[in-house]
N, C-alpha and C positions, 0 to 999 in steps of 0.2 A: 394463833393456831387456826386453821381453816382444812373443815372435812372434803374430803374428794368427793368433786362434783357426778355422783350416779346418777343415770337415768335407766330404769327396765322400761321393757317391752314386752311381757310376756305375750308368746305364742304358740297356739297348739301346733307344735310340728313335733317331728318322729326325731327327738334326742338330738337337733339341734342349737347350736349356741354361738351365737355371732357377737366378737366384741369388738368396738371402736375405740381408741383411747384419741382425741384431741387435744392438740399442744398448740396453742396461741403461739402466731408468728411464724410464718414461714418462706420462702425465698424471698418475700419483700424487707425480712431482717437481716439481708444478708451486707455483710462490711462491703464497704468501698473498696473494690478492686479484689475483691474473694465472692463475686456472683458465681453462683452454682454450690456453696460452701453447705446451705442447711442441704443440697440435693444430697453430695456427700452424705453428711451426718444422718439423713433419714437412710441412707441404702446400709451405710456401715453399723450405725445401732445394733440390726439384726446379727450381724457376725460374732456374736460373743459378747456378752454382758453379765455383770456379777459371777455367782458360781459356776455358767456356764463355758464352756470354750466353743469358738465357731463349730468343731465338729461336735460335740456332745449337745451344742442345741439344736442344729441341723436333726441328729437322730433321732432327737428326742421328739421335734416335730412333726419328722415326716415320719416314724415311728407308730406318733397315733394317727395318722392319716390326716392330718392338720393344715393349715397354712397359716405363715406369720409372717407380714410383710411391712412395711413405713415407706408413704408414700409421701414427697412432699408438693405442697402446693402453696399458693402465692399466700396466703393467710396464715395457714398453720401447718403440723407434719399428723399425720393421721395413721396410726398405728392401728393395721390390723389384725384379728383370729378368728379362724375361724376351725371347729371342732365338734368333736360328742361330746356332750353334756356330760358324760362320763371322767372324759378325759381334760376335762374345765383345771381342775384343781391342780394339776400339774404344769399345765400350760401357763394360767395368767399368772403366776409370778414372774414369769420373762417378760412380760409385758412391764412391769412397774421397774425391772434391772435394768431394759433398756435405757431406761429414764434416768434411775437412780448409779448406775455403775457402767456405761457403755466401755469396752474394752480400747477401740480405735486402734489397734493394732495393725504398724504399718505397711505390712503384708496387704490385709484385709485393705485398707484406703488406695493400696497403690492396686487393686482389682476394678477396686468401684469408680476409679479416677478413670480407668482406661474405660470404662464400661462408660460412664457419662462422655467422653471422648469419643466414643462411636456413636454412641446415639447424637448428638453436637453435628456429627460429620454427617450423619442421616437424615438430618433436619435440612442442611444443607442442599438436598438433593430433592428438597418436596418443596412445588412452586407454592403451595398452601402456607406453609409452613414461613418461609422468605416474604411472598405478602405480608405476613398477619407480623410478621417481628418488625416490617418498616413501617406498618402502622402504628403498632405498638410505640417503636421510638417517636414517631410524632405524636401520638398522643400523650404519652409521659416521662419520656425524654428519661434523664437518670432516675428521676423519683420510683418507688419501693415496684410498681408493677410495669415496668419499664425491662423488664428482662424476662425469659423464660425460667421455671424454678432450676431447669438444668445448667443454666449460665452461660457465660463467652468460654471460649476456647481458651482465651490467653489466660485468664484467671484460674479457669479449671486444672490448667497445666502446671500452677504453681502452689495449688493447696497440699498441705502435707499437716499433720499432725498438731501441731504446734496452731494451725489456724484455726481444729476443727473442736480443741480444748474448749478455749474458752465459754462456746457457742454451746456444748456437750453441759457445761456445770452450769449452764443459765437455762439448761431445760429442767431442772429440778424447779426451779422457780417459778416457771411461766404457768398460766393459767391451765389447769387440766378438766376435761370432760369425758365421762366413760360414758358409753352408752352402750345395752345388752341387751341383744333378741333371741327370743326364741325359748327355749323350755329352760325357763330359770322361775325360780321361786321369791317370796319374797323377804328372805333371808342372807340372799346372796348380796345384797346392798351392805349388811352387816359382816360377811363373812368376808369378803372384798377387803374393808376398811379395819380387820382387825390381820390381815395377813401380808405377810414379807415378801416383797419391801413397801407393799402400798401403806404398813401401818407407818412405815416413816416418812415415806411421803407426802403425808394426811400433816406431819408437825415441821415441815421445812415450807411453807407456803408462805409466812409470814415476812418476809424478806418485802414485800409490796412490787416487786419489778412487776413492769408493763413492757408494752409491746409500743413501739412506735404507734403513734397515731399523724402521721401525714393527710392531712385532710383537705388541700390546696393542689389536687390535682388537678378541677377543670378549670386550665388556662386558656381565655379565646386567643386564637392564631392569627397571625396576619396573613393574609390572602398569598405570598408567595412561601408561606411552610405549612402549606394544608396538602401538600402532596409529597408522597414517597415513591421514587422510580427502581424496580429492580430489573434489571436486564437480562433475561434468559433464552435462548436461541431452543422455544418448547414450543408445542404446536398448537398450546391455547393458550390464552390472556388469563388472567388470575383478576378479580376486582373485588377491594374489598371496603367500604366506604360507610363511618359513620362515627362517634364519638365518645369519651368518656362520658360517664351518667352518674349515677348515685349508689349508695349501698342497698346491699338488698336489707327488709325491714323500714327504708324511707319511706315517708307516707306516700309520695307516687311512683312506688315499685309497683304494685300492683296496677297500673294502670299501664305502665311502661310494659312488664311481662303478658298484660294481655293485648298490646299493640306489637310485640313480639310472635305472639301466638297468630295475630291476624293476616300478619306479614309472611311468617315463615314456614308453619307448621302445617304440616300435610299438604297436600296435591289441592286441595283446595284454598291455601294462603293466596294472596294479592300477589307475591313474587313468581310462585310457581303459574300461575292462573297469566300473570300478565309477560312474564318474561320466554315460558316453556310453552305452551297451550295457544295463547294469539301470538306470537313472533316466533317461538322456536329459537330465540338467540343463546340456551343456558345449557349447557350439562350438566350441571350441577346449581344448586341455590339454594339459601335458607340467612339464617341470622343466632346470631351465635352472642346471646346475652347471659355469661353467666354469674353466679352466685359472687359476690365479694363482698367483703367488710367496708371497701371504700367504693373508688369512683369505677364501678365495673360498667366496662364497654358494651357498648351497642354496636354492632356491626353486622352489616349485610355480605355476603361474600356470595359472588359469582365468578364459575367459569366458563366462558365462553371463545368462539375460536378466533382468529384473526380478522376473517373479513366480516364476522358479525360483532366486532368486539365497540365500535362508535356508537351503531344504535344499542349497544346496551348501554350504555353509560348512558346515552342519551335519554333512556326509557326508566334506567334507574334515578336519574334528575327529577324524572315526570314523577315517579311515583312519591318520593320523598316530599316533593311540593303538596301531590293532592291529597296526602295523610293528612297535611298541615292545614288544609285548605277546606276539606269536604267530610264530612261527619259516615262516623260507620254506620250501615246499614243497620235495622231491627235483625233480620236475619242473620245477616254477622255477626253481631252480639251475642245473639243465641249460642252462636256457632264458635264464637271464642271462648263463651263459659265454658262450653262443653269440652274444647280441645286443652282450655287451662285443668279441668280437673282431671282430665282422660291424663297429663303431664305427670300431673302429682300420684296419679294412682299406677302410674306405670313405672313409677322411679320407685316406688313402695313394694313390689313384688316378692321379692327376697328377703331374709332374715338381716343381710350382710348392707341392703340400701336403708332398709327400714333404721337398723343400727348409728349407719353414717350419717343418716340427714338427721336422724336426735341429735348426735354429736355434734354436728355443724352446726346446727340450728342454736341448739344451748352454748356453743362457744360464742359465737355471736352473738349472747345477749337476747335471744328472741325463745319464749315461752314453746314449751312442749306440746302446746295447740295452735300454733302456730299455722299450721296450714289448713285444719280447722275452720279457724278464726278466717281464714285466705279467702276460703271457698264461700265463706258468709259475705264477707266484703263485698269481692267481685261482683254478686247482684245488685249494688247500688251504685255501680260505676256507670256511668253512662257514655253514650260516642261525644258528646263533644268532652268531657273529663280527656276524653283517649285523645285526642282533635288535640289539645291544649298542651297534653303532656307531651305529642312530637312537637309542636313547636316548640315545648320550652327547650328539651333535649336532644332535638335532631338537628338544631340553626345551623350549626355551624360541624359540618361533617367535613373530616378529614379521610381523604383518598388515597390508597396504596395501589400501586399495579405492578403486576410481573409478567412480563413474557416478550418476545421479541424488539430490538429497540425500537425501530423507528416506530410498530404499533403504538406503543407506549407512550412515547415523545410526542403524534398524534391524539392521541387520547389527550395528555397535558397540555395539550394546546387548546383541546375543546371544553376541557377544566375550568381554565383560566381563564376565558373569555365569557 
């Protein structure tokens, strides 16, 4: 028997109340040849579970001015509400029915199928979106983060009921995290774990299921499958260039997130500074490192237009080299502490961020001071630690490009040589 994982947050705000629930596992559990299966399961939960029917929990929600949604993501499915403090006691026993009794009624799955179906066919249509999926496949190829949580088309088209069962009774099992902000007391931990259906979900845990742990994601590449070409007749170049890494909570994430912060973050990053400011070659740019349990990417992403899309490549080469090569400034330094906490304290604002990053953070394994703990660290990180951590984790970058062929086909030649 194992009690449900609570965290509070109490804070002073005006009869607000933000809850997260966290479920271990998510579109990287998805079966062979049913990708897109937990995206399903997280959208249809909400349609009707235990005593409710999709329209009596609809009303009920938006009734008290409410929002109640499950979102999934590559790790887990993150269930959210958000509410008055009033209307708390009513609300979160749908939250534990999702869990414990979801309805899946074929109605409600043949909406959300079409719905993930249009979004699918949307993704299709952003040159962003097509870069970062062919790098995606060269960096993890089938393995669990190797797909979007929304899936392939052809898969998506074939899930029905029967796929979405089994997946639905192994979420009573999987690891759960509540976490609650905003004006709650310290009672509500107790009142939670004695109420229906969270009291039975507190005694069905014991079963031990886990979640896949795939840990053999960074494979080095041989030099002719370090590039993905996508051809699109668009009037800029899409570049996005850089590698699977580690989980967050590894002992050199924080050095990696603050060689992210140095590279990407604000008008004064190294990309922005080197690519936008002396060349003028980017529309856009930054670096896009996020949170995962396993081998979470590192990647730089640039758009730039046709006839200036060589020397960015060219200058993006430059730069990857001189991270590896030449230590960060003292005032850099400064200037990355500063942007790493200015991060954390700006993902913290809200009752509903404050809520999810407990939850994620305690699903993960990593302590409720955790970012605490972050901001102490970081001062004893030094530029060569930073110096050392891209070498270990930038060697070997894998290149995606989208936009006109011959640009492209040109660029891949300046690749490879």
């Amino acid at each position: 028997m194992s009690p449900l994982n609570i965290v509070l947050d109490p804070i002073k705000v005006p009869g607000i109340l933000a809850v997260k629930m966290w479920i271990n596992g998510g579109s990287k559990e998805d079966p062979s040849g049913q990708r897109g299966a937990h995206q399903l399961l997280g959208s249809v939960i909400s349609r009707g579970c235990g005593p409710y029917s999709n329209k009596t929990l609809a009303n009920l929600v938006e009734g008290c001015g409410a929002g109640l949604r499950c979102d999934t993501h590559e790790d887990g499915l993150l269930i959210s509400l958000k509410c008055s403090d009033n209307d708390a006691g009513r609300l979160l026993p749908a939250m534990g029915w999702m869990i414990m009794n979801p309805h899946l009624q074929d109605d409600q799955i043949s909406l959300e199928r079409e719905l993930s179906l249009q979004a699918l066919q949307r993704q299709k249509e952003n040159p962003f979106q097509l870069t970062f999926d062919g790098w995606r496949q060269l960096a993890y190829g089938d393995g669990p983060y190797g797909h979007d949580p929304l899936g392939f088309v052809e898969d998506v088209k074939n899930l029905s009921r029967k796929d979405l069962l089994p997946l639905a009774e192994k979420l009573i099992n999987r690891e759960h995290v509540i976490a609650i902000a905003g004006t709650c007391n310290s009672n509500l931990k107790k009142q939670l774990q004695e109420t229906t259906p969270f009291n039975q979900l507190t005694t069905t845990q014991s079963s031990g299921y886990k979640c896949s742990k795939k840990q053999n994601l960074i494979v080095p590449r041989p030099n002719p499958n370090n590039i993905s070409l996508h051809s699109e007749q668009t009037g800029q170049v899409v570049l996005m260039l850089g590698q699977p890494t580690i989980p967050h909570g590894h002992k050199d994430d924080l050095a990696l997130r603050m060689l992210s912060c140095y590279l990407g973050t604000g008008m004064s990053s190294l990309l922005f500074r080197k690519l936008r400011e002396n060349h003028g070659v980017a529309y856009d740019v930054g670096v896009h490192h996020p949170i995962r349990e396993e081998a979470a990417p590192f990647l730089i992403h640039v758009s730039t237009s046709e006839e200036k899309a060589l020397l960015t490549l060219q200058l993006l080469q430059e730069i990857l080299g001189s991270i590896k090569t030449n230590k960060v400034s003292n005032d850099d330094m400064i200037l990355i502490q500063s942007k790493f906490q200015g991060q954390l304290a700006h993902a913290s604002q809200t009752v509903s961020q404050r809520a999810e990053r407990k939850a994620i953070l305690r699903g993960l394994k990593l302590g409720n001071n955790f970012d605490k703990e972050s901001i102490e660290k970081i001062k004893s990180i030094t530029s060569k630690d930073i110096q050392v951590t891209a070498e270990k984790y930038l060697s070997r970058p894998l290149l995606s490009l989208c936009g006109p062929e011959a640009t492209i086909k040109s660029l891949s030649k300046r690749w490879k040589t």
